[in-house]
Legacy VTK file of the C-alpha trace (Angstrom):
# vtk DataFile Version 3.0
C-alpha trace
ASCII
DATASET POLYDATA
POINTS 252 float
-2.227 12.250 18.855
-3.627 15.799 18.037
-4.068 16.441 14.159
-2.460 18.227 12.480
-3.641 21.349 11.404
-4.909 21.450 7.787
-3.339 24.646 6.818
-0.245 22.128 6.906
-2.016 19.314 3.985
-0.450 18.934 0.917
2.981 18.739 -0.942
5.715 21.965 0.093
8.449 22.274 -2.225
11.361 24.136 -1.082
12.759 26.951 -3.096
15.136 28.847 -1.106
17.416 27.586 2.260
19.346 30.365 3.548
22.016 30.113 6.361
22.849 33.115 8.899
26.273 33.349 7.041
24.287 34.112 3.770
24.963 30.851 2.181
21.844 30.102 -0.228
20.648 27.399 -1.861
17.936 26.821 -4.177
19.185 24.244 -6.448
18.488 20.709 -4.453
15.315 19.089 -5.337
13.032 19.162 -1.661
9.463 18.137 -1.347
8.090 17.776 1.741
4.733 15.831 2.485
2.479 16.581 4.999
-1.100 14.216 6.096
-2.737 14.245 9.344
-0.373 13.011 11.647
2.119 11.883 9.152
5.141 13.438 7.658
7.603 12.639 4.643
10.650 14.684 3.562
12.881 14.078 0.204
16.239 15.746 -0.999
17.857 14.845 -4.083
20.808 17.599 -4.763
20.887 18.734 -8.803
22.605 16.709 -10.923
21.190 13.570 -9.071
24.169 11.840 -7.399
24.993 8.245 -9.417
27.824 6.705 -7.279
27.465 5.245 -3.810
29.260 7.891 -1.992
27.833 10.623 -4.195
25.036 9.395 -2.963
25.626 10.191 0.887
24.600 13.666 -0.536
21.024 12.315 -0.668
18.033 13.105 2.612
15.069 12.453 3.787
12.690 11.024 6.681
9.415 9.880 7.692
7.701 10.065 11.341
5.328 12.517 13.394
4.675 15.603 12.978
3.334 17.744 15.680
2.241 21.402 14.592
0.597 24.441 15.600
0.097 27.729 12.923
3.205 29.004 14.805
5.466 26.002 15.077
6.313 22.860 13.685
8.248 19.765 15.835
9.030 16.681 13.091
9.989 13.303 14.518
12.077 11.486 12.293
10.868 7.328 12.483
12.377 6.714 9.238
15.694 8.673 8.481
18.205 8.224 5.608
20.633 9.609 7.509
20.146 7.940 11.003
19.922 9.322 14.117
19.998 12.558 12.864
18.161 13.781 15.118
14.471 16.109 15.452
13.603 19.466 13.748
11.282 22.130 15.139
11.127 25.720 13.358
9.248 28.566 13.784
6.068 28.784 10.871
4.932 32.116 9.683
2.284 31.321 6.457
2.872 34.464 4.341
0.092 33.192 2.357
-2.131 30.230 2.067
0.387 28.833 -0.170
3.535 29.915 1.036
5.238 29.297 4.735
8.280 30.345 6.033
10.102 28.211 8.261
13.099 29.495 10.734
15.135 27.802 13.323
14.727 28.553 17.159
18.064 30.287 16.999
17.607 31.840 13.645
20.529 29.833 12.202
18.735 29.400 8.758
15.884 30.465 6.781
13.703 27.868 4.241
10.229 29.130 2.351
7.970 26.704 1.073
4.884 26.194 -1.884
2.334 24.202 -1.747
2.316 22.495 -5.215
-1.296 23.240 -6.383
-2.102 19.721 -7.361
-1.172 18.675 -3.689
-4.571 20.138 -2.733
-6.842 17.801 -1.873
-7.343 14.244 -0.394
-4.525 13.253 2.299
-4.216 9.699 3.812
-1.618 7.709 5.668
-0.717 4.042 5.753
1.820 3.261 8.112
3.822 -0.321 7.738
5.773 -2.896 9.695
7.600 -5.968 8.351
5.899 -9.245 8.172
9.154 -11.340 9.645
9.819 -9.590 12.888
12.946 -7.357 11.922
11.194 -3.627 13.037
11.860 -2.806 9.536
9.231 0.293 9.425
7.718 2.094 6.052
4.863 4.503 5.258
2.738 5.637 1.984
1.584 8.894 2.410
-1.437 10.929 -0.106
-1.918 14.409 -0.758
-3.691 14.764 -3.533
-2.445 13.881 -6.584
1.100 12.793 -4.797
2.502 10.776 -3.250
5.888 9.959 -0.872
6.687 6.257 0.424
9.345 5.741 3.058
10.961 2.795 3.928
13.684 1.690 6.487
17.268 0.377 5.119
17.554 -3.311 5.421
20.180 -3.324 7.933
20.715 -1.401 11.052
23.638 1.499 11.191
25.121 1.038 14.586
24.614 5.253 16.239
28.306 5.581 17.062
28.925 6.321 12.980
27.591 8.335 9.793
26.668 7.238 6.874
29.788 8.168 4.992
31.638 6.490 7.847
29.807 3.487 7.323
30.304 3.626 3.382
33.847 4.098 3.996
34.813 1.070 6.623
32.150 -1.413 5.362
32.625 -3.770 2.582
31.758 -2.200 -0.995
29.368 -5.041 -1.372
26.864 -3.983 1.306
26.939 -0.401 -0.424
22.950 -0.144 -1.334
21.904 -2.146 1.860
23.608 0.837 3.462
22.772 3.539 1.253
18.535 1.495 1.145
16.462 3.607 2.786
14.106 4.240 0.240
12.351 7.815 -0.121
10.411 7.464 -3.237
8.101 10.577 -4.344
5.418 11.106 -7.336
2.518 11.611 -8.768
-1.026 9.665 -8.631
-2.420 10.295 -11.787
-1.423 13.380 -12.957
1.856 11.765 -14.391
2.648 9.835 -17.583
1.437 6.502 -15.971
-0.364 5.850 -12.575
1.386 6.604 -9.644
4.744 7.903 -11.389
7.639 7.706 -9.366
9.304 10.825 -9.983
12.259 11.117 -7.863
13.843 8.744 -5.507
16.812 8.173 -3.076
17.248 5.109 -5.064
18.584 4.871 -8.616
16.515 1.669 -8.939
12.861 3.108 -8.303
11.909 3.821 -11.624
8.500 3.728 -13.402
5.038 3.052 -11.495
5.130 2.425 -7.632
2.736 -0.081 -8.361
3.137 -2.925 -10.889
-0.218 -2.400 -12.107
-2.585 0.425 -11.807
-4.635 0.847 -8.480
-7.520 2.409 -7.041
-5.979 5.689 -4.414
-9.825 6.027 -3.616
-9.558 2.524 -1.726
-7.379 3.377 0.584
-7.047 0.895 3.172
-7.336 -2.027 0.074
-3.908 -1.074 -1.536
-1.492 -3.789 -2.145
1.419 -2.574 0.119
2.402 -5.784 1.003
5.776 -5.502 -1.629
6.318 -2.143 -1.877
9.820 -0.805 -2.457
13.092 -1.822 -3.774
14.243 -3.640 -0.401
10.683 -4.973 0.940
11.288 -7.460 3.791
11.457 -11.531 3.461
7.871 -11.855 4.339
6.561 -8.522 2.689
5.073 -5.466 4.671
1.737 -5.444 6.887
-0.504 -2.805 8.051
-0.176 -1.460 11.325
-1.656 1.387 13.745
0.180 5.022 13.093
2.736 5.483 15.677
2.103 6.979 18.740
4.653 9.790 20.740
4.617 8.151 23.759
5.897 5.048 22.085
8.872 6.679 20.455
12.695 6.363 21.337
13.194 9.218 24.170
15.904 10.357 21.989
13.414 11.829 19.053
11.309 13.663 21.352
13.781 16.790 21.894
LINES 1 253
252 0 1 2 3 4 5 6 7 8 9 10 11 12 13 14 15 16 17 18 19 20 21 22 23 24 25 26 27 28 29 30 31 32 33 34 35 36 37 38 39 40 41 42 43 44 45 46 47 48 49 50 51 52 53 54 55 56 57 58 59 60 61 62 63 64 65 66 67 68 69 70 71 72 73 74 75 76 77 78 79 80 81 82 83 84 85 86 87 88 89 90 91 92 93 94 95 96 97 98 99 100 101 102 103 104 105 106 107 108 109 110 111 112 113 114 115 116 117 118 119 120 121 122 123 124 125 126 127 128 129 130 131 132 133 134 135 136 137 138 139 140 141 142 143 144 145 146 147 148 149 150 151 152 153 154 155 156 157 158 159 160 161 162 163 164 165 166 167 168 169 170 171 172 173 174 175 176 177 178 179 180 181 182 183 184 185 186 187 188 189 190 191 192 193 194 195 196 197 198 199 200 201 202 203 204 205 206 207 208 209 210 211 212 213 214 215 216 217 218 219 220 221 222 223 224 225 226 227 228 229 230 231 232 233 234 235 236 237 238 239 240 241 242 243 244 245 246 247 248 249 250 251
């Protein structure tokens, strides 16, 4: 798969979405990750939402990204709401630092910064449960940040939402349901090694890592456990996804 373009690498936080009808908003917490071939995208509305249906409020994703200066086409892998579909806007970099991103038909407007401290380094890891389930994750680097994605522990079933599926299913299953884990901080830069700084779940607090680890060695890192929900048999390394190899479905 083509690279992509490293006008793209680093950490873009949102500060302005603006619909066609002039609805704004600049208050929900977005960071969006960008590596080589890798994306990762995290939004946590202000306050953060507590309960389980408050919760629904939460997004993000993980998959492919394929970019030129002019366009961007993101296919969601991983997706806290599933299903939901691909996104491809139009890119116009007012600066170095700064890219605006429209929608084909113009319906809304988002700019983006490139956090300064996102400059650097970018690396991918992409993941696959040990036991068989197609459970998928990824740890993604861009400079001093980083965003980890993993799948929910069950399966949603297409032909309902989340919120639909929070609403029929038994109260009990709420954070399998609600565990797809988007998980976003900072290497080193933060109060302790590899800070976890926000998260879709309440539970990912502290250090991603139980004890502090090398970002230089790569390929080494102890992945096998990562995340609130990892699988029975842990995580294992596996070959970055491929387009052709994706669901027909994500590649509008």
């Amino acid at each position: 798969m083509k690279a992509v373009p490293e006008a793209y690498h680093g950490v873009w936080q949102r500060t302005l979405l603006r619909l066609s009808d002039g609805t704004e908003d600049t208050t929900t917490r977005v960071f969006w990750l960008q590596s080589t071939h890798l994306h990762a995208d995290l939004r946590i509305p202000d306050p953060t939402p507590k309960l389980p249906f408050e919760r629904a409020a939460q997004a993000g994703f993980a998959g492919l990204t394929e970019a030129t200066l002019g366009r961007c086409q993101w296919h969601r892998i991983i997706d806290f709401h599933p299903d939901s579909g691909t996104d491809i806007g139009n890119m116009q970099f007012v600066s170095s630092d700064e890219v605006h991103e429209t929608a084909l038909d113009d319906s809304y407007l988002e700019i983006w910064r490139r956090l300064p401290d996102s400059r650097g380094p970018v690396a991918e890891l992409w993941l696959q449960s040990a036991d068989g389930s197609g459970r998928q994750a990824c740890l993604l680097r861009a400079g001093d940040y980083f965003m980890f994605a993993a799948d929910r522990p069950v399966r949603l079933g297409r032909c309902r939402s989340l919120r639909e599926h929070l609403q029929h299913d038994c109260a009990r299953s709420a954070e399998h349901l609600l565990g797809c884990e988007l998980t976003f901080g900072r290497i080193q830069g933060g109060e302790r090694p590899w800070q976890i700084l926000f998260s879709t779940l309440p539970a990912a607090t502290g250090g991603l890592f139980s004890a502090p680890v090398d970002p230089a060695r790569w390929e080494a890192l102890p992945a096998a456990w990562l995340g609130i929900h990892p699988p029975e048999n842990g995580w294992r390394q596996a070959p970055v996804p491929r387009l052709q190899d994706l669901p027909k479905e994500t590649l509008v």
